[in-house]
C-alpha positions in Angstrom: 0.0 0.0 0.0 1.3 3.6 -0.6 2.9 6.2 1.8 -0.3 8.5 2.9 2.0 11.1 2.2 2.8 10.4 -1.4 -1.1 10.0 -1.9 -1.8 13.1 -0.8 1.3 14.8 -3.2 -0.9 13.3 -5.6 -4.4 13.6 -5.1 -2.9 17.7 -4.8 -1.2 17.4 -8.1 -4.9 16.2 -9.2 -6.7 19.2 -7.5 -6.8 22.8 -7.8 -5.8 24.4 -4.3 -8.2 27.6 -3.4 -7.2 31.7 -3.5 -3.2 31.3 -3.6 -0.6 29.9 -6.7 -0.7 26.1 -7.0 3.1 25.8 -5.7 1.9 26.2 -2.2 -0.7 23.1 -2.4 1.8 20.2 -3.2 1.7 18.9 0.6 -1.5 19.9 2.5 -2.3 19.2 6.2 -4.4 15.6 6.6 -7.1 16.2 8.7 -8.2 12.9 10.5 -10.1 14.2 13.5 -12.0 16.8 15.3 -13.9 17.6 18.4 -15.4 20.0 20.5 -12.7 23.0 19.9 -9.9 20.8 18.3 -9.0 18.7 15.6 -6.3 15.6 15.0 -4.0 15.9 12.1 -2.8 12.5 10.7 0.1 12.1 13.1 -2.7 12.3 16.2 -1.3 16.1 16.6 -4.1 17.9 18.3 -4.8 21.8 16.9 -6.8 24.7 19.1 -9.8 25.7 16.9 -8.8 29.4 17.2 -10.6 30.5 13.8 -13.8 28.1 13.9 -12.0 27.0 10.8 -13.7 29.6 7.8 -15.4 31.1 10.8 -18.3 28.8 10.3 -17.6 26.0 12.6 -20.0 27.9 15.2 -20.7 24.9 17.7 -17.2 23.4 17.6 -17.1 19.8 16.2 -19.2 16.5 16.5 -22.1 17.9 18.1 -24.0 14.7 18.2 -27.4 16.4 18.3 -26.7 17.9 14.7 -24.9 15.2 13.4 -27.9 12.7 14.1 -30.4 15.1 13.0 -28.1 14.6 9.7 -27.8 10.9 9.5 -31.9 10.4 10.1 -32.5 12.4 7.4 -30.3 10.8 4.9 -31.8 7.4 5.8 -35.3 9.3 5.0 -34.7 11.0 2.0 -31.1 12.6 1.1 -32.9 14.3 -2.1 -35.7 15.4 -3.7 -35.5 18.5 -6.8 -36.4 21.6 -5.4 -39.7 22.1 -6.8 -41.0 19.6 -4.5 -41.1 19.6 -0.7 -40.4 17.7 2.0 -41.1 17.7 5.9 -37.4 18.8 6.9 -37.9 22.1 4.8 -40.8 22.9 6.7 -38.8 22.2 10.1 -36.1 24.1 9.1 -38.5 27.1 7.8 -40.1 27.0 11.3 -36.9 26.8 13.2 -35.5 30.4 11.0 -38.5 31.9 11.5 -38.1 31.9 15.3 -34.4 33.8 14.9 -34.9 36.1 11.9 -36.3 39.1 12.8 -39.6 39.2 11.8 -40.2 40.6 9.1 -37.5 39.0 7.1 -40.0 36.4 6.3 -39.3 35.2 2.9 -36.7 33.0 1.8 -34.7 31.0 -0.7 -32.3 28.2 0.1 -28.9 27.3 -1.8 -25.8 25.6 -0.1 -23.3 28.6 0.4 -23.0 32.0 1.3 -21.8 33.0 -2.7 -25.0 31.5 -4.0 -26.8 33.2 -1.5 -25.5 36.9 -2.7 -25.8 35.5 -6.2 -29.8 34.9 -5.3 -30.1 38.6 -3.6 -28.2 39.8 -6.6 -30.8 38.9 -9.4 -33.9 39.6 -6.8 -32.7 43.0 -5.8 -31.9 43.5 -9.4 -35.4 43.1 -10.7 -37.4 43.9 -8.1 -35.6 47.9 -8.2 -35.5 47.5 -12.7 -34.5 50.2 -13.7 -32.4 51.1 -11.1 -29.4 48.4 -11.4 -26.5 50.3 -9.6 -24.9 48.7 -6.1 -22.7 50.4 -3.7 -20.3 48.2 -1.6 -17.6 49.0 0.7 -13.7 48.6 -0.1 -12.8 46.2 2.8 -15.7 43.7 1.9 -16.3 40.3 0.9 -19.0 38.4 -1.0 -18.6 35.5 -2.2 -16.5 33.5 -5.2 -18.7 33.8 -8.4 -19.0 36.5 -10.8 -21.8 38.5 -9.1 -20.6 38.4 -5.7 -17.0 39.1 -6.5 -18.0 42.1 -8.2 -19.4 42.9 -4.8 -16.1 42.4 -3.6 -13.8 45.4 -1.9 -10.9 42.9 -1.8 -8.2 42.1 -3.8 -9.5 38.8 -5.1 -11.9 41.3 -7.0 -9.0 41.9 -9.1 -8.3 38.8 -10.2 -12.4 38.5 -11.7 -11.8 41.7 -12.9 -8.4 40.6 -14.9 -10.3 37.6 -16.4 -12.8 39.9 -17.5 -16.1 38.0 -15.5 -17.4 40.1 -12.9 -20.9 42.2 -13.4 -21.4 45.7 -14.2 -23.0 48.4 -12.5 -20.6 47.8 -8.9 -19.3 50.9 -7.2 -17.7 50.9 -4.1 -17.7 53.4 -0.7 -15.6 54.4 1.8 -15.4 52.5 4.7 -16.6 53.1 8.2 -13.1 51.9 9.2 -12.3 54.6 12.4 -9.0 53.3 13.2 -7.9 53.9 9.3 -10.4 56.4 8.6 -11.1 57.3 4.9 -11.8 61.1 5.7 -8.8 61.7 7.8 -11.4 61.9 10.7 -12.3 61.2 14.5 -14.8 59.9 16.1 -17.5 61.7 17.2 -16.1 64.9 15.4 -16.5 63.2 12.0 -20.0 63.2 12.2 -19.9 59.7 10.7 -19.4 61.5 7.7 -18.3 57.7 6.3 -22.2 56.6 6.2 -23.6 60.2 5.2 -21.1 60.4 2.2 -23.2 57.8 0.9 -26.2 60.1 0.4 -24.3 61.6 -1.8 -22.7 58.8 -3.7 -26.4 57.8 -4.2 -27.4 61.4 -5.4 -24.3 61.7 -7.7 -24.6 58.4 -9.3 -28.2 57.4 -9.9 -29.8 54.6 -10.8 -28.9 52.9 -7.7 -30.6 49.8 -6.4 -29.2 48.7 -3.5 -26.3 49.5 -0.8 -24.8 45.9 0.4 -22.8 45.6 3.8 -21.3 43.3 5.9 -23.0 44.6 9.2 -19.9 43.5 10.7 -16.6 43.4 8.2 -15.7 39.5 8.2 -12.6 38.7 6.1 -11.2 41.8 5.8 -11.1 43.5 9.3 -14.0 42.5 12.0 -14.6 46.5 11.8 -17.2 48.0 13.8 -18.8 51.1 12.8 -19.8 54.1 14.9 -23.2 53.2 16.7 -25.2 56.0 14.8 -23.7 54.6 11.2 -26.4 51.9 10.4 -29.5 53.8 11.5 -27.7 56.8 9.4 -27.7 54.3 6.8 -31.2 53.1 7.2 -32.7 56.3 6.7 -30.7 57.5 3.8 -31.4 53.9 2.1 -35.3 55.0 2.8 -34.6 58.6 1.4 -33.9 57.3 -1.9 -35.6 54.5 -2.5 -32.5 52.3 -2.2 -32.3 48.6 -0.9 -30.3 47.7 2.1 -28.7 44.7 1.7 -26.7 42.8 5.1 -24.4 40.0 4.3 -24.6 38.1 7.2 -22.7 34.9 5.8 -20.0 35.3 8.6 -21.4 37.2 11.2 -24.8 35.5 11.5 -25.9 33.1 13.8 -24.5 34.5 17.4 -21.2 34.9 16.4 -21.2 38.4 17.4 -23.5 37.6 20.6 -27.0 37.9 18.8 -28.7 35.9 15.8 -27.7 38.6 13.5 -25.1 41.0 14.0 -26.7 44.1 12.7 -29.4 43.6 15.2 -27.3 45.8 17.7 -28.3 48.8 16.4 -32.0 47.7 15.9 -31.8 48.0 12.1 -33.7 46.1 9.6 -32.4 45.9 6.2 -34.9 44.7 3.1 -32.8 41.6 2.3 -30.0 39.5 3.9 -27.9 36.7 3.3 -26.5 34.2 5.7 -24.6 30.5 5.8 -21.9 29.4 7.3 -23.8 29.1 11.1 -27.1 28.1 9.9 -26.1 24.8 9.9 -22.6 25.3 11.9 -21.2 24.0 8.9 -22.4 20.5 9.3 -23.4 20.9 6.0 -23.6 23.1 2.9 -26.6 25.1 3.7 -27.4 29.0 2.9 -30.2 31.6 3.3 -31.2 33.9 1.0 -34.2 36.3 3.2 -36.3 39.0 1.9 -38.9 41.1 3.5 -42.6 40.4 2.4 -42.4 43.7 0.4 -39.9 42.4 -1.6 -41.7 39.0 -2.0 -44.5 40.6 -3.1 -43.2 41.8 -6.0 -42.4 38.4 -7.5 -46.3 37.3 -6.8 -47.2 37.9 -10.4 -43.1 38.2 -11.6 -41.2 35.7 -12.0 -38.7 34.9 -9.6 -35.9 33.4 -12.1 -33.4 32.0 -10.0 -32.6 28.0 -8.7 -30.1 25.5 -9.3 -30.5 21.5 -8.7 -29.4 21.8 -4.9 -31.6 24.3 -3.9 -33.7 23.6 -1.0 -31.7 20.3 -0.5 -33.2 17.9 2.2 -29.9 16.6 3.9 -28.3 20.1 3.8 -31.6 21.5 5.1 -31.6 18.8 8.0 -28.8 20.4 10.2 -30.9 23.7 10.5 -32.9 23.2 13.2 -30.7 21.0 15.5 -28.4 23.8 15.1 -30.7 26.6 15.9 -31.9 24.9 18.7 -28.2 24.1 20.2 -27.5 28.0 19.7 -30.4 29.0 21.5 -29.6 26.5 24.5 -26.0 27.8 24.4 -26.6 31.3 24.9 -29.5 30.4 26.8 -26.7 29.2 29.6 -24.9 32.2 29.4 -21.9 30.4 28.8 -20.8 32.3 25.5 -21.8 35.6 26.9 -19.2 35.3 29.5 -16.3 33.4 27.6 -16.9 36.3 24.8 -15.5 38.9 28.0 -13.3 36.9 29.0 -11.4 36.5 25.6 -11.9 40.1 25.1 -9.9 41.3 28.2 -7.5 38.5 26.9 -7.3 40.3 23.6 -6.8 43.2 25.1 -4.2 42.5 27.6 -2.5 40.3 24.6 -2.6 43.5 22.6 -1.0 45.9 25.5 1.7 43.4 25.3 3.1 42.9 22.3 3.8 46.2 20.3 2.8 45.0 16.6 -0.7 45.4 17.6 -1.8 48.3 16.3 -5.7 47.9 16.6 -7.7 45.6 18.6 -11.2 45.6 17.6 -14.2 43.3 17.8 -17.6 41.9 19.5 -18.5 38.6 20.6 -16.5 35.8 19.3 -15.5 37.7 16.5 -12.1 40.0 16.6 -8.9 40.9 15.1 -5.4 41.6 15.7 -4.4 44.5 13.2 -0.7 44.1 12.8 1.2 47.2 12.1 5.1 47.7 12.2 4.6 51.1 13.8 1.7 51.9 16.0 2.3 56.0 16.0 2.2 55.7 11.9 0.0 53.0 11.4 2.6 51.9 8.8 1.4 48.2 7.8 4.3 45.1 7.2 2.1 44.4 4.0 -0.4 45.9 2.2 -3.5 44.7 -0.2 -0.9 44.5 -3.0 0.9 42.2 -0.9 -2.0 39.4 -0.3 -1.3 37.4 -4.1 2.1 38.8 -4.7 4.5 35.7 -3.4 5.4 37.6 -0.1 5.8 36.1 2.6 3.1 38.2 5.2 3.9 38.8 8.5 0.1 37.5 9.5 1.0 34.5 7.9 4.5 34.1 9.2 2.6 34.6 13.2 -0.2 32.2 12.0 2.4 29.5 10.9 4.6 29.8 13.9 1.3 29.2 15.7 -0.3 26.3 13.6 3.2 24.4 14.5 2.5 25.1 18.0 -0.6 23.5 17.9 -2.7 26.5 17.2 -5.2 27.3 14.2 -5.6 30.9 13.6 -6.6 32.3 10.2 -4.8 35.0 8.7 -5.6 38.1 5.9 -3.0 40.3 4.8 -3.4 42.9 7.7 -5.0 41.3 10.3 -5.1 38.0 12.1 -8.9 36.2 12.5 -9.7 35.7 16.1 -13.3 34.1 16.1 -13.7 30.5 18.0 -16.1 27.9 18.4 -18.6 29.3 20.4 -18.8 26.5 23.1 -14.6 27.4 23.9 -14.2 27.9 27.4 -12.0 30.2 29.3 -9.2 27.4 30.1 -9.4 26.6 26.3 -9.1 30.6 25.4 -6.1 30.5 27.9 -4.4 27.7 26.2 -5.2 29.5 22.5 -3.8 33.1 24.0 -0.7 31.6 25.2 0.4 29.7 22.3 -0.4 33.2 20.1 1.5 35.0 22.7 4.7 33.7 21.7 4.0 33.8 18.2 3.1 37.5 17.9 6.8 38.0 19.4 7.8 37.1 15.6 6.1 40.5 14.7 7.3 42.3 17.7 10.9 42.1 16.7 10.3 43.8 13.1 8.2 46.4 14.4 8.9 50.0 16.3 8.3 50.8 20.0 6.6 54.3 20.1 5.4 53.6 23.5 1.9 54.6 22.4 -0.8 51.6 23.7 -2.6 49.7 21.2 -6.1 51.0 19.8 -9.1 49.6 20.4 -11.5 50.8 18.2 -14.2 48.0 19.2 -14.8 51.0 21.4 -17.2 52.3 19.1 -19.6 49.4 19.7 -23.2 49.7 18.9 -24.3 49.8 22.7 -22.4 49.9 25.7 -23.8 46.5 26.8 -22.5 45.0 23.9 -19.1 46.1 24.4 
């Protein structure tokens, strides 16, 4: 029989390797195991969760509850096309209907959080004919197919744009970014001039359909806006007869301490998207929702959107186990208090090693903004930098940590704090110390100003949910 490790040289020289040059996907890490907050590589090493994997693995691993709720379905019925029904839909339509707000009480199923944009793409798109336009944000990200990576602030936007596939009619905002703020600004003095610029991008460019945010920046920066910016945004969307669209693919599902994350400032936009948490990532599963006022308008036109997986039974079988094991979790009060906890961590973790320039976050959901110089803000590597062959110093403190037996996930500029939600304060302790030491790697490139780190997370929605 051959080495595993010269079958899995192969099967990667048979395989395509995800957002990065294929030279770095010749030897990947075997995965054999996982539980609760860790998981076994092939040589029985154990790895802290510290990243909930793509920040989707909400409930930690083998939950037995949601796993069963899995296998019973598949010995029902796995599959069934989407123009029929079965009874798990109707479960798993029941068990949104208790978390969504209220009146986000339409929806279409798909399997992830790009086919969920896609879906609020082409429904936003007709309902608002002949208005077509959408505003984004730089720092964002939607999703990996031609609509939603013309969404898409980042620099994989680039790369669509190169091969010539993303959409038309994309323009993109500043952000509400205080610690790097577009306008040069300070909070409160800037009269959140980030979210009333956008009255006039909205004025100035007609035609505009929709403005689409991540209530809650996920890939690119956890960044938490002023508490008056969405309610600022709200209105102005109302003004002008323009869509608000929340992509709650990452931040959804309690990972910021409430079912939706841009329920802390008591906003409710006309469509939003989610994944990822809806089924903990037990399976593929994703959520496109709509307010009735929106599904009204497809009552006599035709809604022309749906793909063979759509509304698929065994993906659709984790949703309600899952809900139900969120709601009991935060019904103990256990996240609420570990979320405190690993934000004093954070914090203390940030007063210590001098590459952190920005600590920021709600929840379990936070980054590490690493900087060389915290006076300047300089950066050790830059948008530019993310598909350029550089070695990044986030990767460079994430790979020190992965070989100390600590998963963390890493963008350009920050590092990805956002575990399980079932971790527990010994477990945060173990993750913090093992990051510790690997943020010293940083420390020794960067410049002691003797000015603390920021904490922008300041600007939280609501003191209580600081």
């Amino acid at each position: 029989m051959r080495d595993m490790s010269e079958r899995i040289k192969e099967m990667a020289a048979h395989t395509y390797g995800t957002w990065g040059s294929q030279k770095g996907w010749k030897a990947p890490l075997l995965v054999t195991d996982a539980e609760g907050v860790y998981f076994f590589d092939s040589s029985g090493k154990r790895y802290i969760d510290f990243s909930s994997q793509l920040m989707c693995s909400n409930l930690g691993h083998k939950n037995k509850v949601v796993m069963e709720a899995i296998v019973k379905q598949a010995e029902k019925l796995p599959y069934v096309a989407p123009s029929f029904v079965t009874e798990i839909l109707i479960e798993a339509v029941e068990a949104l209907r208790t978390v969504f707000p209220e009146k986000l009480s339409k929806f279409f199923f798909s399997t992830s959080g790009t086919a969920a944009n896609e879906a609020a793409m082409k429904m936003l798109r007709q309902y608002k004919f002949p208005s077509y336009k959408v505003i984004s944000r730089y720092r964002s990200y939607h999703g990996a197919t031609a609509v939603s990576q013309a969404w898409t602030g980042d620099p994989r936007r680039w790369y669509a744009e190169l091969a010539r596939t993303v959409v038309d009619g994309v323009v993109f905002a500043p952000d509400n970014y205080c610690y790097r703020c577009p306008f040069a600004m300070t909070y409160p003095d800037c009269d959140v001039q980030c979210a009333r610029y956008l009255d006039y991008m909205i004025k100035e460019e007609g035609n505009v359909a929709a403005i689409v945010v991540e209530p809650i920046v996920g890939t690119n920066g956890r960044i938490i806006p002023p508490p008056e910016y969405y309610p600022i945004l709200r209105q102005i969307c109302d003004e002008n007869d323009v869509l608000l669209v929340c992509d709650e693919v990452m931040s959804g599902f309690y990972r910021t301490g409430k079912a939706f994350a841009i329920e802390h400032w008591d906003v409710l936009p006309d469509i939003l998207t989610t994944a990822k948490g809806a089924s903990a990532a037990y399976t593929p599963v994703a959520i496109t929702a709509s307010t009735q006022q929106v599904a009204d308008f497809f009552e006599e036109e035709v809604f022309c959107h749906g793909h063979t997986f759509a509304y698929h039974a065994l993906a659709a079988s984790a949703i309600p186990t899952a809900i139900s094991e969120h709601v009991k979790l935060f019904d103990s009060g256990r996240p609420q208090k570990a979320s405190e906890y690993l934000k004093q961590q954070l914090y203390d973790l940030a007063d210590k090693h001098i590459c952190v320039g920005d600590v920021r976050g709600v929840g379990h959901f936070w980054a590490l903004e690493i900087v060389k110089n915290r006076k300047t803000k300089e950066p050790f590597d830059t948008k530019a930098d993310k598909f350029s062959g550089k070695a990044l110093m986030t990767g460079k403190i994430a790979g020190n940590a992965m070989q100390n037996g600590l998963y963390v996930s890493a963008w350009y500029d920050t590092l990805v704090i956002a575990p399980p939600l079932i971790m527990t304060e010994s477990e945060i302790d173990e993750a913090i110390q093992i990051l510790d030491k690997s943020l010293e790697i940083a420390d020794q490139e960067a410049v002691d100003t003797g000015l603390p780190a920021s904490r922008s997370c300041e600007y939280n929605p609501r003191s209580g949910d600081k």
